[in-house]
C-alpha angles and dihedrals in degrees: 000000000000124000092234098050098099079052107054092045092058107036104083101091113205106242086224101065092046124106132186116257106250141175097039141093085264146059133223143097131292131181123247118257105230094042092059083046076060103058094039086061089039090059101017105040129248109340104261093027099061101356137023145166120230137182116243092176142339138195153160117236131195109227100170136355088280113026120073115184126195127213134190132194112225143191125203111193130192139173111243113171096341087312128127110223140190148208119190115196134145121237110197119194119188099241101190130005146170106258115231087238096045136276129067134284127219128191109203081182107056100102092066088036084062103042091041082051081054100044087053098048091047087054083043085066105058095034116284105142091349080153096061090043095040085060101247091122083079087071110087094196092056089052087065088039084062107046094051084063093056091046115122099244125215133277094236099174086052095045088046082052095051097057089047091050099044106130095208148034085240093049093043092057083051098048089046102055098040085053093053098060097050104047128070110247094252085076088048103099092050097055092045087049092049087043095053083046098053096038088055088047086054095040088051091054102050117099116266 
């Protein structure tokens, strides 16, 4: 068992549960939370059961005469071999602040934003996402990479059925083009040979 198994198992991020960081002086992807909630149940068990997020402290800090920002210490457990385990990281929310155009701004929200900030940089340390934090999102190559490997594949033992099973020469022509493009062409010479077979089997049955 390699030190880096746990890792590699949770590194690939799904493009469709990454957003675009806004609201700060810089740019760049983040996952989103409950996605990652997702995939820790996915590997640990139900959260509570083999993994869980708990507060260690929490507070609200005053930075200028105006901005208030508000931290919070948290522990993500898991259950690894009968072990209980634990990451320790720090999540910060800016609570109130003075607006560019004027005013003030209050975030009623801020505790949970700290203690989600935590949660993900807690997940950040044993692998989840590890793509999108190692740098590798910028590559545009390995985006599409990724999301191959969260693609739905084919049923190819359905599709191969429903060419045997066609009930017509119509429907087989149907069957086998629609097969061809979904499958990879590795699968390419079974569904040909299933299709000649079916086809003899119609062309058998038709009145002379």
């Amino acid at each position: 068992m390699s030190n880096m198994d746990l890792w590699n198992r949770v590194k690939v991020t799904d493009p469709s549960a990454v957003k675009k960081i806004t609201g700060k002086p810089y740019q760049g992807d983040s996952p989103k939370p409950f996605w990652l909630i997702q995939r820790a149940t996915e590997e640990f068990g139900p959260c509570g059961d083999g993994w869980g997020v708990e507060v260690k402290s929490e507070g609200f800090h005053r930075m200028t005469d105006t901005d208030v920002m508000h931290t919070a210490v948290v522990v993500v457990w898991y259950m690894k071999d009968g072990k209980r385990c634990a990451v320790e990281q720090m999540g910060q929310t800016k609570a109130c602040y003075a607006k560019s155009g004027g005013g003030m701004m209050l975030d009623e929200d801020a505790g949970k934003k700290s203690v989600t900030d935590g949660m993900v940089k807690c997940l950040s340390m044993i692998g989840f996402a590890g793509d999108i934090f190692s740098g590798q999102w910028n590559d545009s190559k390995y985006v599409e990479w990724a999301a191959e490997q969260y693609r739905e594949k084919p049923d190819v033992v359905a599709i191969i059925k429903g060419i045997a099973n066609s009930a017509n020469l119509g429907l087989l022509k149907t069957n086998f083009t629609h097969a061809m493009q979904m499958l990879d062409s590795e699968h390419h010479t079974e569904v040909i040979s299933a299709k000649d077979k079916r086809k003899q089997e119609l062309t058998q049955k038709e009145p002379a």
